[in-house]
RODO-2510 file (C-alpha; in nm, 4 decimals, decimal comma):
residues 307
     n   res          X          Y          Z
     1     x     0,0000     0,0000     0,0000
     2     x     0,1499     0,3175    -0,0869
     3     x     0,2324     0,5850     0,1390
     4     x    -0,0198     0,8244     0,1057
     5     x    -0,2951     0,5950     0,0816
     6     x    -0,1815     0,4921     0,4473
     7     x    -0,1506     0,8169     0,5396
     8     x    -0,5378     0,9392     0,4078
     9     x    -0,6897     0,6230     0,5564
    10     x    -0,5153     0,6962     0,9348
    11     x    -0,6142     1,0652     0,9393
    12     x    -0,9882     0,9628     0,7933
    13     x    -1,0299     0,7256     1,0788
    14     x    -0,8814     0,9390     1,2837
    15     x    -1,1362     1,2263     1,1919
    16     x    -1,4576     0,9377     1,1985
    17     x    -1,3009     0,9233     1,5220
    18     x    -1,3743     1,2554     1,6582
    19     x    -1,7415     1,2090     1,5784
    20     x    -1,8200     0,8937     1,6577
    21     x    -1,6152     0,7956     1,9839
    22     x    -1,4265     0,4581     2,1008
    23     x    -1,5627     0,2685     1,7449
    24     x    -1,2932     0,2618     1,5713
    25     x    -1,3458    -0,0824     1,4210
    26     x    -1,6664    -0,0168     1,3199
    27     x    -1,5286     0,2655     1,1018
    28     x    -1,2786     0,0640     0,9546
    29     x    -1,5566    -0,1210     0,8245
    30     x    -1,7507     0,1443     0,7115
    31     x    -1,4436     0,1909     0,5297
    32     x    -1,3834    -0,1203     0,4184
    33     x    -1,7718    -0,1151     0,2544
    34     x    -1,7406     0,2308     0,0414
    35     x    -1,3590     0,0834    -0,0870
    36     x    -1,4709    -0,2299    -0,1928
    37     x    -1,7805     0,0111    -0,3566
    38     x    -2,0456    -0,1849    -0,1409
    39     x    -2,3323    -0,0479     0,0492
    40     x    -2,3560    -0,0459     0,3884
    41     x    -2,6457    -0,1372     0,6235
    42     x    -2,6614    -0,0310     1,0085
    43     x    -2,8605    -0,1607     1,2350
    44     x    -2,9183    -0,0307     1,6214
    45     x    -3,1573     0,1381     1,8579
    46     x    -3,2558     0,4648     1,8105
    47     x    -2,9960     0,7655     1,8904
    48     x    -2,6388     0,5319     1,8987
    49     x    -2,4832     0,7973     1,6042
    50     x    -2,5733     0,5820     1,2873
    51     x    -2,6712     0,9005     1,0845
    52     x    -2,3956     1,1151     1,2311
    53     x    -2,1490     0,8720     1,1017
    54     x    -2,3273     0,8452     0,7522
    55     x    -2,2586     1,2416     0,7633
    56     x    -1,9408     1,2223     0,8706
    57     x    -1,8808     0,9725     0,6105
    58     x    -1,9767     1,1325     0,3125
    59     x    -1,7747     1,4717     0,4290
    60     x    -1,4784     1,2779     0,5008
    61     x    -1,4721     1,0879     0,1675
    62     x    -1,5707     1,4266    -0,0088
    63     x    -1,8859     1,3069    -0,1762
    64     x    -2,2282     1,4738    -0,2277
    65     x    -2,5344     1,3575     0,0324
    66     x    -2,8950     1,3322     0,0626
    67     x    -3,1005     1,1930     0,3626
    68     x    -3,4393     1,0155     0,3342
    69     x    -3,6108     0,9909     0,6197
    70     x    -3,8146     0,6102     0,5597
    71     x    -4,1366     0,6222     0,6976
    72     x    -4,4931     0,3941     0,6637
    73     x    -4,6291     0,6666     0,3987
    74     x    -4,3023     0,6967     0,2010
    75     x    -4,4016     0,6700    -0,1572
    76     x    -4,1172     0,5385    -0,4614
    77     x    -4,1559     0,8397    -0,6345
    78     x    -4,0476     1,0277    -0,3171
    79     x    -3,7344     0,8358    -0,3202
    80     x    -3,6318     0,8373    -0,6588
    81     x    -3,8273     1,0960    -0,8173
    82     x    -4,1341     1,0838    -1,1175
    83     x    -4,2004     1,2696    -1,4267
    84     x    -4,3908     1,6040    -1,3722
    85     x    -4,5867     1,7875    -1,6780
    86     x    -4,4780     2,1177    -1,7308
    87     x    -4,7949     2,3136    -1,8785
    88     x    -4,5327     2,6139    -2,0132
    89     x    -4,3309     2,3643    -2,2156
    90     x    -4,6214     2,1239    -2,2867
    91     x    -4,4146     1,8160    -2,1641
    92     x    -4,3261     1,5774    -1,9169
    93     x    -3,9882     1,6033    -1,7322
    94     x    -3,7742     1,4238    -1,5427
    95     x    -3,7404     1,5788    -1,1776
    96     x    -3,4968     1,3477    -0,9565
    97     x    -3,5317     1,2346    -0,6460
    98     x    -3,3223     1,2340    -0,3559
    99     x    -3,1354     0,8870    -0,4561
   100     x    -2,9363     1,1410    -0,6612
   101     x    -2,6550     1,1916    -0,4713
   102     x    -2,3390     1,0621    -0,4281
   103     x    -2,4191     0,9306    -0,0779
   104     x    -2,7459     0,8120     0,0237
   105     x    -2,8915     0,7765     0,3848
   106     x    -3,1800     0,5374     0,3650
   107     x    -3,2952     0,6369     0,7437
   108     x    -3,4824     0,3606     0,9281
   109     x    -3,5342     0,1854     0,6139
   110     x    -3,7213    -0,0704     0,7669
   111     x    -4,0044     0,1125     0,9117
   112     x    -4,1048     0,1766     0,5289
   113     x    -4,3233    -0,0817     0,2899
   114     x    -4,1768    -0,3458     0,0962
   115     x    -4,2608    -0,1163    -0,2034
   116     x    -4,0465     0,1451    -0,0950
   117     x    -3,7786    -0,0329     0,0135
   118     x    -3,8037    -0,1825    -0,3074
   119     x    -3,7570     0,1090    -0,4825
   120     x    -3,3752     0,0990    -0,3808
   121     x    -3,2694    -0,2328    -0,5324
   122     x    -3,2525    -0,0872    -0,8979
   123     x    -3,0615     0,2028    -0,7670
   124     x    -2,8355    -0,0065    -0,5440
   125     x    -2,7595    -0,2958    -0,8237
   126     x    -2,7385    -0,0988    -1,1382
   127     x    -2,6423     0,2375    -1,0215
   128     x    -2,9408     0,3828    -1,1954
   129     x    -3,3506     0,3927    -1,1851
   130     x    -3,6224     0,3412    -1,4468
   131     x    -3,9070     0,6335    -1,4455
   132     x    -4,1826     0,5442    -1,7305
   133     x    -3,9763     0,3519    -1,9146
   134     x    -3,6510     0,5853    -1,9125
   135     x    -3,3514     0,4817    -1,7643
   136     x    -3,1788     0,7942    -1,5168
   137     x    -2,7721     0,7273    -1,4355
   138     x    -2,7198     0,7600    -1,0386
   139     x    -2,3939     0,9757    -0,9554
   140     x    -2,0411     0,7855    -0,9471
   141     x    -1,9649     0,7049    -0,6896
   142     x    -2,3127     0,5687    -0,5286
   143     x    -2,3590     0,4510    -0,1665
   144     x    -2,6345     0,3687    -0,0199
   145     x    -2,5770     0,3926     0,3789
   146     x    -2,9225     0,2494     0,5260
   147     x    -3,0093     0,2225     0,9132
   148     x    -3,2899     0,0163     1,0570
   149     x    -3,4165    -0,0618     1,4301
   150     x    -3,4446    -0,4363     1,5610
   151     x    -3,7236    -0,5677     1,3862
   152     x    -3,8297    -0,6222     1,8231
   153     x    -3,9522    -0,2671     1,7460
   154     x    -4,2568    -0,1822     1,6550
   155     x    -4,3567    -0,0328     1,3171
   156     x    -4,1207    -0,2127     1,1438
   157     x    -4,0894    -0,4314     0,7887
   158     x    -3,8606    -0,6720     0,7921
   159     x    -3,5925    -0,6279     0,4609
   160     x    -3,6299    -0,9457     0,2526
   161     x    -3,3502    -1,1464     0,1519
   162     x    -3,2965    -1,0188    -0,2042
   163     x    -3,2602    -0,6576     0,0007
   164     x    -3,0684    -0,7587     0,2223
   165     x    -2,8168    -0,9420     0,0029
   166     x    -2,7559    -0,5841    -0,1622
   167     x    -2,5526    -0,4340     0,1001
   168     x    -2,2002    -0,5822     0,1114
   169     x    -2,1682    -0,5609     0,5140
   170     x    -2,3774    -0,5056     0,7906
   171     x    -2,3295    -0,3913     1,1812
   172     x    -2,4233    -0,2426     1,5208
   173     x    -2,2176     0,0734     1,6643
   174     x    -2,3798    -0,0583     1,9995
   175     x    -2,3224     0,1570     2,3799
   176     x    -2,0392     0,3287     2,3662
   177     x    -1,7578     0,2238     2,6233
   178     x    -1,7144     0,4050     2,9661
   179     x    -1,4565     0,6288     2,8416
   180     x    -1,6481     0,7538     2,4836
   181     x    -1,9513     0,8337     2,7161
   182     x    -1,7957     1,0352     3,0196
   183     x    -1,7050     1,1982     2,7025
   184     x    -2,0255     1,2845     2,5763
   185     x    -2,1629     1,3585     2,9404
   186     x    -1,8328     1,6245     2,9362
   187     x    -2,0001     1,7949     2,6023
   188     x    -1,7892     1,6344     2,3888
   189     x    -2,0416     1,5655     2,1299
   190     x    -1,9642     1,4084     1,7800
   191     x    -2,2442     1,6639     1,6163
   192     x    -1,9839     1,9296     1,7029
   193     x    -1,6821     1,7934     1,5663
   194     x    -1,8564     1,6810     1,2581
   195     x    -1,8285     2,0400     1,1702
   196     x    -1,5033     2,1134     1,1636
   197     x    -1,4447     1,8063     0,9482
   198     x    -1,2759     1,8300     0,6264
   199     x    -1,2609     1,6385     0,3026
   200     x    -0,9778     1,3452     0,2960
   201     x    -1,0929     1,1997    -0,0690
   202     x    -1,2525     1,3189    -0,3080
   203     x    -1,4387     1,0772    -0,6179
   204     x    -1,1362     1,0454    -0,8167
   205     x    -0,8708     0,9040    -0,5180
   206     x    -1,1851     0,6868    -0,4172
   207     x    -1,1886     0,5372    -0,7539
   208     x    -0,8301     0,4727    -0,7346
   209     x    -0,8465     0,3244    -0,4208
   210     x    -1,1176     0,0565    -0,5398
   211     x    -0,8984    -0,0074    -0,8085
   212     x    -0,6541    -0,0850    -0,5806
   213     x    -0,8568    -0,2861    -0,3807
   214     x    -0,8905    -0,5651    -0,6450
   215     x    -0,5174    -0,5562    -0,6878
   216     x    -0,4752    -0,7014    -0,3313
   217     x    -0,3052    -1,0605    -0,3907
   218     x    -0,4929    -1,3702    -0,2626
   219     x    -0,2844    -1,6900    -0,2492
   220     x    -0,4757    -2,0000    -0,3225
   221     x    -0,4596    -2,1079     0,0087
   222     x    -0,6479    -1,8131     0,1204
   223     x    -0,9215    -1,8493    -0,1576
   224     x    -0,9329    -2,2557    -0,0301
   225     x    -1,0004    -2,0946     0,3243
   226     x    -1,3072    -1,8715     0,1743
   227     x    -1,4017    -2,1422    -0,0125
   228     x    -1,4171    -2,3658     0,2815
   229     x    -1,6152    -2,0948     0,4919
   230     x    -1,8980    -2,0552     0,2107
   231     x    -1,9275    -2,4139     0,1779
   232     x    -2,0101    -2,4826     0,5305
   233     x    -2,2983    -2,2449     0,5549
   234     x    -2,4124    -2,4569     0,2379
   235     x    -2,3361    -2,8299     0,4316
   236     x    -2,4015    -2,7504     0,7809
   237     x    -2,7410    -2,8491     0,9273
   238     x    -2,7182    -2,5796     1,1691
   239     x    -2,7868    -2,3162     0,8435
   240     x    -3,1406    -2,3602     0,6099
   241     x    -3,0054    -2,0955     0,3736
   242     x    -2,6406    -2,0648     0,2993
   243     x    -2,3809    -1,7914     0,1170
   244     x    -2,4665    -1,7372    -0,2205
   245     x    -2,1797    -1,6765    -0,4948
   246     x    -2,2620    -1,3179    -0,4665
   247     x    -2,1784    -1,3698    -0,0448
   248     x    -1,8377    -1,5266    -0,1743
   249     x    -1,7226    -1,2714    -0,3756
   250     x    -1,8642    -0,9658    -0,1456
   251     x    -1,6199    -1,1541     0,1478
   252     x    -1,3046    -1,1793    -0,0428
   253     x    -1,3539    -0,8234    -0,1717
   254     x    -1,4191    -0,7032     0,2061
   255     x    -1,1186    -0,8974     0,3213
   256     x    -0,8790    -0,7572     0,0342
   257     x    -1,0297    -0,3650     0,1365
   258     x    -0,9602    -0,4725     0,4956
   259     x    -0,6005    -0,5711     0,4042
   260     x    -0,5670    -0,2641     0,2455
   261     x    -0,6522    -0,0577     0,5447
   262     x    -0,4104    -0,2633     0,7547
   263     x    -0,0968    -0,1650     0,4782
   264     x    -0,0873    -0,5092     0,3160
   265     x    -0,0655    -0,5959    -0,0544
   266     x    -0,2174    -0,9185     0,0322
   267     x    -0,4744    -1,0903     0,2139
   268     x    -0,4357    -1,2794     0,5585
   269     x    -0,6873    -1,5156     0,7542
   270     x    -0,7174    -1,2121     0,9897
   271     x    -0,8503    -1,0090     0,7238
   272     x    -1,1566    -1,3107     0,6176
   273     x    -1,2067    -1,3217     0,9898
   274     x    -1,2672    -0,9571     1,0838
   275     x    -1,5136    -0,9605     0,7886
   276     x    -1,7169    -1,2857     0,8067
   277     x    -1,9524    -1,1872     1,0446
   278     x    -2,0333    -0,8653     0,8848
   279     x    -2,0507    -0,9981     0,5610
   280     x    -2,1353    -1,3251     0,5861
   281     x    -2,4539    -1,2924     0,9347
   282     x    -2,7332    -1,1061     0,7518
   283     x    -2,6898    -1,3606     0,4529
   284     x    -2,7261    -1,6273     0,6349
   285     x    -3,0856    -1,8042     0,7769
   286     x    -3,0066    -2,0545     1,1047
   287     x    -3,2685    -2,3090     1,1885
   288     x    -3,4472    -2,3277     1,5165
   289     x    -3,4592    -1,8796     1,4792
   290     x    -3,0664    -1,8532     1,5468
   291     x    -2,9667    -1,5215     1,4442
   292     x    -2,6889    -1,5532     1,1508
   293     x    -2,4567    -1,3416     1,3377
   294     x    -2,4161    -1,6062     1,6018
   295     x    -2,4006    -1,9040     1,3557
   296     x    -2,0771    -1,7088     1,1528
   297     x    -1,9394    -1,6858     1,4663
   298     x    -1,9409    -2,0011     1,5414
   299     x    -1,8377    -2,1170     1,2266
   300     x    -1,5027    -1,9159     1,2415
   301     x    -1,4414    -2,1460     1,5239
   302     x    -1,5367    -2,4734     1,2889
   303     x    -1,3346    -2,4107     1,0097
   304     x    -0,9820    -2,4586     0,9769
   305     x    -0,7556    -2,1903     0,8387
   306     x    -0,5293    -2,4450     0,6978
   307     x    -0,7276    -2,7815     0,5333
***
């Protein structure tokens, strides 16, 4: 990794830091997501930072953003726009939606219909939308950054799987530890220092850096070790739906970003392992209701690193 890629990356996690106190690995793998040009899905309880780091985010990585709030009366058309007839001209036009931007928050996208939701999967797997039979180009980059509650909560619809296999990681910020929140008692709040932020990339270094990304080297060993990971969620009777080839490829892309970020040219078990359960638990459907998270988890311990 060159030198000043490794110096951008430390002082953007070190500015994510300033907002969003004592998570650093969770930034890292917010990171990891928008290298590897994946979205990114967050889920939590209400008012743990999850759109103060999408904000912090897109100002970091210098990129364009737009906030939809997802709510039970959100219509498509409010998400990605719809075709409006202008009497002066005597024709229809186009007017976009917020979806346009560079950056996307998708706020508590589960407490929205399945038709609304579904109005993202276009956008979020072909990087563009479809209004009366036109087809609109989304900005590049795209990211979709969506948050949802525990489906516990009520109000909520849960993402199906076709949605949910559309954002490349998922994860929980979770209580911050005792030291983050004597911070924020002290006044030290993130909303402050998001602020004073400034830009670290911009689109054309972020390009560069995916590019870079896929460069990472894999040694066949390492893709045997994947291999052997996907293939038990397929074989194991603990799991009634396993990885699917998209899963595979979104984990060795995750682990190559993640390599990247820890200033190697190539890919360690480390790297599959700090990944798997972010990649790999809301792909995943456990018999008996046992959350996915907990099944990858235990799989890491299954699996041998070396066959």
């Amino acid at each position: 990794m060159s030198q000043t890629f490794s110096s951008m990356a430390d002082k953007a996690i070190k500015s994510l830091s300033s907002v969003i106190l004592g998570k650093e690995r969770q930034l890292k793998l917010a990171l990891t997501s928008i290298f590897s040009n994946g979205h990114l899905l967050i889920e939590d309880l209400p008012g743990m930072g999850k759109t103060t780091l999408s904000q912090a985010l897109s100002k970091v990585l210098g990129l364009s953003y737009q906030r939809i709030q997802f709510t039970s009366d959100l219509l498509p058309s409010d998400i990605v726009g719809a075709s409006i007839f202008e009497q002066k001209e005597g024709v229809f036009r186009f007017h976009p939606g917020p979806v346009f931007s560079q950056v996307v928050l998708a706020d508590e996208l589960n407490r929205a219909t399945p038709k609304s939701q579904s109005a993202l999967l276009e956008a979020m797997e072909e990087g563009q939308v479809s209004i009366d039979g036109d087809t609109h180009q989304l900005p590049n980059p795209f990211f979709v950054i969506a948050t949802q509650n525990p489906q516990s909560q009520t109000g909520t619809f849960p993402l199906p799987e076709s949605q949910l296999d559309r954002f490349l990681l998922r994860f929980s910020l979770g209580y911050p530890d005792a030291i983050a929140e004597k911070e924020l008692l002290k006044g030290n709040n993130g909303r402050t220092s998001l602020n004073n932020i400034k830009p670290i990339f911009n689109p054309e270094t972020l390009n560069k850096v995916q590019q870079q990304v896929k460069t990472i080297h894999a040694t066949d060993s390492l893709v045997d070790y994947i291999h052997r990971l996907v293939s038990a969620t397929r074989q194991d009777e603990s799991f009634q739906l396993g990885l699917s080839p998209r899963g595979a490829l979104a984990l060795m892309r995750a682990a190559q970003a993640w390599a990247l970020l820890e200033g190697r040219g190539h890919v360690m078990p480390e790297d599959v392992q700090a990944v798997f359960v972010p990649v790999a638990g809301h792909r995943i459907i456990g018999r008996h209701e046992v959350q996915g998270d907990q099944l990858a988890r235990q799989l890491l311990n299954k699996v041998d690193v070396v066959a």
